[in-house]
ROKOLVO-923327 format. One record per residue (C-alpha): residue in one letter; y, z, x. Coordinates in nm, 2 decimals. Last residue first. Layout:
N
{pt "A"; {Y; Z; X}};
...
***
This chain:
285
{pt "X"; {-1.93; 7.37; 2.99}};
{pt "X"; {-1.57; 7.38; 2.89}};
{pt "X"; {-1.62; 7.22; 3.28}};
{pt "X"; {-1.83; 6.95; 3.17}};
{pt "X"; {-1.67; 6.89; 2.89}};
{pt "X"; {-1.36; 6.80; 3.07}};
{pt "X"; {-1.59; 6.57; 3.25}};
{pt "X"; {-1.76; 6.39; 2.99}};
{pt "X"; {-1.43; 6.35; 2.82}};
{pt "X"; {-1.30; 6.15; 3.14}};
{pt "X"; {-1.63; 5.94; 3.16}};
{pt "X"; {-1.57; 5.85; 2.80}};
{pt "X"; {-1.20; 5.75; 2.86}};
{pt "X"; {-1.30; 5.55; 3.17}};
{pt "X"; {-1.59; 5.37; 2.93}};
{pt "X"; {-1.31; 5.31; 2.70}};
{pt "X"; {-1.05; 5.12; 2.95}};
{pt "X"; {-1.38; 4.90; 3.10}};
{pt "X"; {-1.49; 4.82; 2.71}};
{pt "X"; {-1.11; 4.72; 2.57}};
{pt "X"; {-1.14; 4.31; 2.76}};
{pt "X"; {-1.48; 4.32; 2.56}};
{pt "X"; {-1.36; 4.40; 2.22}};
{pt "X"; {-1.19; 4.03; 2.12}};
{pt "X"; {-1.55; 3.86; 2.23}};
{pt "X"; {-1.72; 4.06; 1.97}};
{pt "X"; {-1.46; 4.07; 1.67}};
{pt "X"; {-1.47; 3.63; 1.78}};
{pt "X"; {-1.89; 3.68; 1.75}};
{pt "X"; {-1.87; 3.82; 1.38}};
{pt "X"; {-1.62; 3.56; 1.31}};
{pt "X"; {-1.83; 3.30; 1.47}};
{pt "X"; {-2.17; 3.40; 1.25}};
{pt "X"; {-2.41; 3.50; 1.50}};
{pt "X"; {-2.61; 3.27; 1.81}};
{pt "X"; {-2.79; 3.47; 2.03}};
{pt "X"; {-2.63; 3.38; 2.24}};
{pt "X"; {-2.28; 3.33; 2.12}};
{pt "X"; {-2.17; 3.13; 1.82}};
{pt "X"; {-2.21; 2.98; 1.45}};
{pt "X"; {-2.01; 2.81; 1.22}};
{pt "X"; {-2.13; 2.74; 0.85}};
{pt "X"; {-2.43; 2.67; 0.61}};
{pt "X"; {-2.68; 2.94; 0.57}};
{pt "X"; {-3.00; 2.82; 0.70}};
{pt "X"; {-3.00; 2.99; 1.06}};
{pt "X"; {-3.35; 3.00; 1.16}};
{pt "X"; {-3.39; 3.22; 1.49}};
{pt "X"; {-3.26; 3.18; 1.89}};
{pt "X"; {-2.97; 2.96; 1.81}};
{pt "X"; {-2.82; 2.95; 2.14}};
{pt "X"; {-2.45; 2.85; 2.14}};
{pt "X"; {-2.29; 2.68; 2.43}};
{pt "X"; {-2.05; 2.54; 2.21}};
{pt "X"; {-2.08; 2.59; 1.89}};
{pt "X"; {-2.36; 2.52; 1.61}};
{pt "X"; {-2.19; 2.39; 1.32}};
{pt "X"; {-2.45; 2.42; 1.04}};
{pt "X"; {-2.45; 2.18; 0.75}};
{pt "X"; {-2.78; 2.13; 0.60}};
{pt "X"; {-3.04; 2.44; 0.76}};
{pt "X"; {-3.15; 2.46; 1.13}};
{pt "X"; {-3.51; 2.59; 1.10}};
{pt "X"; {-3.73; 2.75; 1.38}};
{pt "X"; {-4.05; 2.64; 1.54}};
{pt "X"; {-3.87; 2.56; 1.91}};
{pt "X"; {-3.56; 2.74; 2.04}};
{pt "X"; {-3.22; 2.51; 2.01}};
{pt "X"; {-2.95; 2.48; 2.28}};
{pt "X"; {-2.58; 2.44; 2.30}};
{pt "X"; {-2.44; 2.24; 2.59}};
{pt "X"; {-2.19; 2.06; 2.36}};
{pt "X"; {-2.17; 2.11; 2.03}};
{pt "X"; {-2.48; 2.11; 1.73}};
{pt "X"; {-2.32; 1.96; 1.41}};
{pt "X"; {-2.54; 1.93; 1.08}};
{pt "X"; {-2.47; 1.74; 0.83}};
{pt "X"; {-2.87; 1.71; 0.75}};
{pt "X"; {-3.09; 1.97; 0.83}};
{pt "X"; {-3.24; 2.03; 1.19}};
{pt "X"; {-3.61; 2.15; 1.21}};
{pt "X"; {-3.79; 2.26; 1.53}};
{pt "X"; {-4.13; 2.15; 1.65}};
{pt "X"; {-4.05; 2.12; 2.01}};
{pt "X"; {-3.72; 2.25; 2.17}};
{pt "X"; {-3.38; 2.09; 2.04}};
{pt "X"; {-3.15; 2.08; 2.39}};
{pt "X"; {-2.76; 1.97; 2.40}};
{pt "X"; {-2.64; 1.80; 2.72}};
{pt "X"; {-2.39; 1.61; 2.50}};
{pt "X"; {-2.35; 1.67; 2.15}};
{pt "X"; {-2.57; 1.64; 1.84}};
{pt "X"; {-2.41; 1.51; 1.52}};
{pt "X"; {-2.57; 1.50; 1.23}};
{pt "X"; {-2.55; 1.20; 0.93}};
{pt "X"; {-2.95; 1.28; 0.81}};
{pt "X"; {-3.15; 1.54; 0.92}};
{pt "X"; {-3.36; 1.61; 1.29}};
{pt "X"; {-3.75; 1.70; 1.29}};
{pt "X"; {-3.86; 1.79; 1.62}};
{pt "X"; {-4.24; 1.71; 1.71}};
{pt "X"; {-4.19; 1.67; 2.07}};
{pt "X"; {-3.84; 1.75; 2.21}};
{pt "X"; {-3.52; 1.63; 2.16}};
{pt "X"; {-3.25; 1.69; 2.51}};
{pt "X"; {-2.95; 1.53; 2.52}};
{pt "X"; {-2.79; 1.34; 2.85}};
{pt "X"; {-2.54; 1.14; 2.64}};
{pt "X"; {-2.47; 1.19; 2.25}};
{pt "X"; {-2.64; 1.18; 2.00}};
{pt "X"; {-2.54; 1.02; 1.66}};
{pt "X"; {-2.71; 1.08; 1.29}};
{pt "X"; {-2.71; 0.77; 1.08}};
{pt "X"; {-3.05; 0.78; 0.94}};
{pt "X"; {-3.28; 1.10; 1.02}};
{pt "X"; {-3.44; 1.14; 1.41}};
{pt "X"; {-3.78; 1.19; 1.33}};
{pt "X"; {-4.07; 1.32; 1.62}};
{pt "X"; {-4.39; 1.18; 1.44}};
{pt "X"; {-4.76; 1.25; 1.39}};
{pt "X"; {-4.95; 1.42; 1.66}};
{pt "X"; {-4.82; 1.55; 2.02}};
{pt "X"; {-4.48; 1.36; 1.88}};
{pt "X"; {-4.33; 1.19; 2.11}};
{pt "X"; {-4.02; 1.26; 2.32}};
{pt "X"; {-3.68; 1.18; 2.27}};
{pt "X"; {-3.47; 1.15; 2.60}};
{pt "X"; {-3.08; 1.08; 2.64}};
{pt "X"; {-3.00; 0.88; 2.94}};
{pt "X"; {-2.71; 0.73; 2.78}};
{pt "X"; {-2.60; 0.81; 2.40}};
{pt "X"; {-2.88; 0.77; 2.11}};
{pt "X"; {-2.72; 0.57; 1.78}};
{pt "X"; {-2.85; 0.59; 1.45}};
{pt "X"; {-2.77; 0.34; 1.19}};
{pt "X"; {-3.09; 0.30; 1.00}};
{pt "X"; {-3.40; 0.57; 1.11}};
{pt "X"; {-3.52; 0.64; 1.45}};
{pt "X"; {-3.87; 0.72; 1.50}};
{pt "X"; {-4.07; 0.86; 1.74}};
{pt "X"; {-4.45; 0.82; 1.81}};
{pt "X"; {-4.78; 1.08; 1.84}};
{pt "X"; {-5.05; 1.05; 2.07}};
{pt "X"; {-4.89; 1.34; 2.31}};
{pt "X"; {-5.23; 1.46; 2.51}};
{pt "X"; {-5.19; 1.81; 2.62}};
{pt "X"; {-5.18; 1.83; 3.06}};
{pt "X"; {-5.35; 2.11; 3.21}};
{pt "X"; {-5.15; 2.34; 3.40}};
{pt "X"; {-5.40; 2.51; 3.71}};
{pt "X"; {-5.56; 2.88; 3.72}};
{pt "X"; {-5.84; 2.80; 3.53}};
{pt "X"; {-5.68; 2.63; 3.22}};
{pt "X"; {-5.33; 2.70; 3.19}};
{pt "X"; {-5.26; 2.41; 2.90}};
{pt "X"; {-4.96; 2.23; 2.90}};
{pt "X"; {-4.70; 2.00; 2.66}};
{pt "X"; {-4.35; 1.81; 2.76}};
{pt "X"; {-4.36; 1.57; 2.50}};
{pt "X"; {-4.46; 1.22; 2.64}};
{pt "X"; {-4.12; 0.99; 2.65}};
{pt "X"; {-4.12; 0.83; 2.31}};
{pt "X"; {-3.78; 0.69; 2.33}};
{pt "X"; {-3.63; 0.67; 2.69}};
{pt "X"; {-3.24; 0.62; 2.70}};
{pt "X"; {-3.11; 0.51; 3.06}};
{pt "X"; {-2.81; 0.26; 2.91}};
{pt "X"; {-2.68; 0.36; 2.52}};
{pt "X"; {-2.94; 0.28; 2.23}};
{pt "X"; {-2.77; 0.16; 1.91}};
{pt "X"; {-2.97; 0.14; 1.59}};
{pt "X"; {-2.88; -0.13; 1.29}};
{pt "X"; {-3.20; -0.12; 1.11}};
{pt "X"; {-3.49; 0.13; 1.24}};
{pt "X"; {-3.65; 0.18; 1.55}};
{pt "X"; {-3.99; 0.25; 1.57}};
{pt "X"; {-4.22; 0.41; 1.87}};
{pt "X"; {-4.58; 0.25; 1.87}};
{pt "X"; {-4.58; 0.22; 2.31}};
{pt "X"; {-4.22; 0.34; 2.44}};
{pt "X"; {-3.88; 0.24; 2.37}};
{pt "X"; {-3.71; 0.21; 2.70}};
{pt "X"; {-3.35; 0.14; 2.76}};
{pt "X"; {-3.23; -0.02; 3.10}};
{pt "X"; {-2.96; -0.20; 2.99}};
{pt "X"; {-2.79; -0.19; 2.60}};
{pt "X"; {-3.06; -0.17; 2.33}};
{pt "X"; {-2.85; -0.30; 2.02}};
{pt "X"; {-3.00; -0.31; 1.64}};
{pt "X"; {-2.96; -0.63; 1.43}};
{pt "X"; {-3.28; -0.59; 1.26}};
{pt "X"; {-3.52; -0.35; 1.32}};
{pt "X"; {-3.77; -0.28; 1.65}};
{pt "X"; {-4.12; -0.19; 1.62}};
{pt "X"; {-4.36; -0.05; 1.89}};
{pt "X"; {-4.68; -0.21; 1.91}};
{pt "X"; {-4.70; -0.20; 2.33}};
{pt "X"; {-4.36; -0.10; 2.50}};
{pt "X"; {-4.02; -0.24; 2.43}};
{pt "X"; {-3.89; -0.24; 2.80}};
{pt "X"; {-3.52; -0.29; 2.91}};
{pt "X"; {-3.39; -0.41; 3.23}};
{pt "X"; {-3.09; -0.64; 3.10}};
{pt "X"; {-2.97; -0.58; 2.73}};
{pt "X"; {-3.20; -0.63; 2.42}};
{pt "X"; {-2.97; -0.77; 2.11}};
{pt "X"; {-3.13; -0.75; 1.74}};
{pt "X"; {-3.00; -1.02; 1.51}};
{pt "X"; {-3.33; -1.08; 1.32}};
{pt "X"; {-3.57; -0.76; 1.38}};
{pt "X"; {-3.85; -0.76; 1.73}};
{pt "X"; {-4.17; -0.66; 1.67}};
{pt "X"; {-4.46; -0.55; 1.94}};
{pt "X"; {-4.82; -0.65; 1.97}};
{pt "X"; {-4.82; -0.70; 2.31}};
{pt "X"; {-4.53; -0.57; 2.53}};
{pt "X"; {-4.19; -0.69; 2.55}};
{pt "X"; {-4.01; -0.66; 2.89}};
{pt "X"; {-3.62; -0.75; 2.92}};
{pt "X"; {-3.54; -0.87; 3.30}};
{pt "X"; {-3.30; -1.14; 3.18}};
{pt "X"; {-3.18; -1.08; 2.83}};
{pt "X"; {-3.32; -1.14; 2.48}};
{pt "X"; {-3.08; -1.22; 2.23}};
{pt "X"; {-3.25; -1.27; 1.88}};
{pt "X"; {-3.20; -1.53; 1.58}};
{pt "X"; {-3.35; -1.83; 1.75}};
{pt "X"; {-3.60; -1.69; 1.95}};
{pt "X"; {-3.81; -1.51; 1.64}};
{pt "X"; {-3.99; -1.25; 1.69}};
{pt "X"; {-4.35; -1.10; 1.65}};
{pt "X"; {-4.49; -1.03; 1.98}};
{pt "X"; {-4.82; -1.21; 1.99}};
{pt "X"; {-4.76; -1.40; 2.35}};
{pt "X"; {-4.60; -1.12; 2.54}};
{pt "X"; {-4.23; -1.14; 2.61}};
{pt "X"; {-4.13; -1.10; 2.98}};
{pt "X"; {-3.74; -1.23; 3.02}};
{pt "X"; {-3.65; -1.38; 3.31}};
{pt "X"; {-3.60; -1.72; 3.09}};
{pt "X"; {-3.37; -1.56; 2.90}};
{pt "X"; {-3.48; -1.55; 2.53}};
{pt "X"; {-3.26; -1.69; 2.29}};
{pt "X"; {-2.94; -1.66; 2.04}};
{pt "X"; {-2.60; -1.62; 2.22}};
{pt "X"; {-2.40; -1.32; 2.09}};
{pt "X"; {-2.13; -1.16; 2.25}};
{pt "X"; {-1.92; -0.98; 1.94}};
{pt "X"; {-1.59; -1.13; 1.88}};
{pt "X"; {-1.58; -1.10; 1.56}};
{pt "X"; {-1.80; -0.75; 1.52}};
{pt "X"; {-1.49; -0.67; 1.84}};
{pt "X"; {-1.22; -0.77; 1.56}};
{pt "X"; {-1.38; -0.59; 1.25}};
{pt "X"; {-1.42; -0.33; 1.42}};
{pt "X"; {-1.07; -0.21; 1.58}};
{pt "X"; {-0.96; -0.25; 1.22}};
{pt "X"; {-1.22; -0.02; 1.11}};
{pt "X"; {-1.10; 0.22; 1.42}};
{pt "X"; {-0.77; 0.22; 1.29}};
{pt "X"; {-0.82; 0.34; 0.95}};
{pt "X"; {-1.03; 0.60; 1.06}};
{pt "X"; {-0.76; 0.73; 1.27}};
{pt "X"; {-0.51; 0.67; 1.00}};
{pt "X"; {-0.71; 0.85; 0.76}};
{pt "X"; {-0.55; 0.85; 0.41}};
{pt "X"; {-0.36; 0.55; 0.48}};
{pt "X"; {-0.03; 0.40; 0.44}};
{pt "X"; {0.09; 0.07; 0.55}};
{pt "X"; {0.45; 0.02; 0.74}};
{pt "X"; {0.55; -0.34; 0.71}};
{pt "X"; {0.74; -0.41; 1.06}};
{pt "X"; {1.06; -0.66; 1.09}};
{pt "X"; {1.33; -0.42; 1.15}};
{pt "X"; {1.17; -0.11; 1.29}};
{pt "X"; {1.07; 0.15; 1.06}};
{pt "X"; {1.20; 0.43; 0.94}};
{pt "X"; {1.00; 0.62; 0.67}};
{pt "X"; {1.12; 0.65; 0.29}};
{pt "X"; {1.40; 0.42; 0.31}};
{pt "X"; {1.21; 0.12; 0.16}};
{pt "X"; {0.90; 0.25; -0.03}};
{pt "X"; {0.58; 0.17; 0.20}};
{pt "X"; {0.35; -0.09; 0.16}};
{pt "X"; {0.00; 0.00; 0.00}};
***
């Protein structure tokens, strides 16, 4: 909607537009030029190593040099594989998704529609699982997969391992962020957000809307309900299923953990004033 005249200046010549969301606003115009301008050339590069029964389709795919594609795997309509990736054995890749260099998607992983992978991410890395048998850490076969649903995006050298049966779920449109941590089994919601160098131990459960901040880390076997922010460096150490913002280690409610914080700078003048009562009682004593 243009602007009244006279109700913002503006410089002679400019239309001023208003917005709910500027920010937002900007970053759909920002999209629609780069989707424009988006490098696409359909083909396989000739240095590419594409198995014969892969199921793709030159024409409508961009395969780079260096790209491996193992047997039995499926490649979506409009899907771009940068430089140095592999797409291992049966795994399943949706339509126009984006693998930027170097990515891995491991043996029977899936990928839905529209995914981003960010340079260095492996999905379907085994799950990090061991047995001490006799003295010495016996490895636990991971045969399960991974799977990505529509519009999620992994950030660079991020790691999501297999399942050690069934599936390690990462929900549609949730976003991580580079160098983060999801272990075997983990279950994460729809539309959350999960910051860099993060870490979700094995079998855990993340609701949907859910924000976990920088450096913060998640025990295994416990339940992150819809709509928990966990803060920075927080460590969520039991189910938290009540929506709303949690801190500290172990993680508490954030204004419990702010009363917390505020009263440490008073503990060394308190523990002088107790050691100064102790000794007048001392000598009432």
């Amino acid at each position: 909607m243009l602007v009244a005249e006279g109700e913002w200046e503006a410089p002679e010549g400019c239309a001023l537009i208003r917005v709910e969301n500027p920010s937002a606003a900007f970053s759909r115009i920002i999209d629609h030029f780069q989707t424009a301008a988006r490098y696409f050339v359909p083909g396989i590069s000739s240095g590419a190593h594409v198995a014969d029964n892969v199921e793709i389709d030159p024409d409508a795919v961009m395969i780079s040099a260096g790209v491996v594609i193992e047997s039995g795997a499926k490649v979506g309509k409009g899907t771009v594989i940068g430089a140095g990736c592999v797409v291992g054995r049966k795994s399943v890749i949706g339509e126009d998704c984006l693998l930027h260099p170097n990515a891995t998607v491991r043996e029977e992983c899936i990928l839905g529609n529209r995914v981003t992978l960010q340079p260095g991410v492996v999905i379907g890395s085994d799950g990090y699982g061991f047995e001490l048998m006799e003295g010495r850490h016996q490895k636990v076969p991971q045969v399960g997969i991974v799977e990505l649903e529509d519009d999620v995006e992994i950030g660079a050298n991020s790691c999501i391992d297999r399942a050690r049966f069934g599936r390690t779920l990462i929900g549609e449109g949730t976003k991580i962020d580079n160098l983060v941590q999801i272990a075997h089994n983990v279950k994460v919601g729809k539309h959350t957000l999960i910051v860099a160098q993060s870490g979700i131990a094995g079998s855990t459960k993340i609701g949907n809307y859910v924000t976990v901040a920088a450096q913060a880390g998640v025990v295994g076997h416990i339940e992150i309900g819809d709509r928990v922010v966990l803060a920075t460096r927080t460590a969520a150490m039991k189910s938290l299923k009540k929506p709303g913002v949690y801190m500290g280690s172990p993680a508490r409610p954030m204004a419990d953990e702010q009363k917390k914080m505020a009263a440490m700078p008073r503990v060394p003048k308190l523990l002088a004033e107790v050691r100064e009562l102790k000794k007048k009682l001392d000598e009432l004593g």
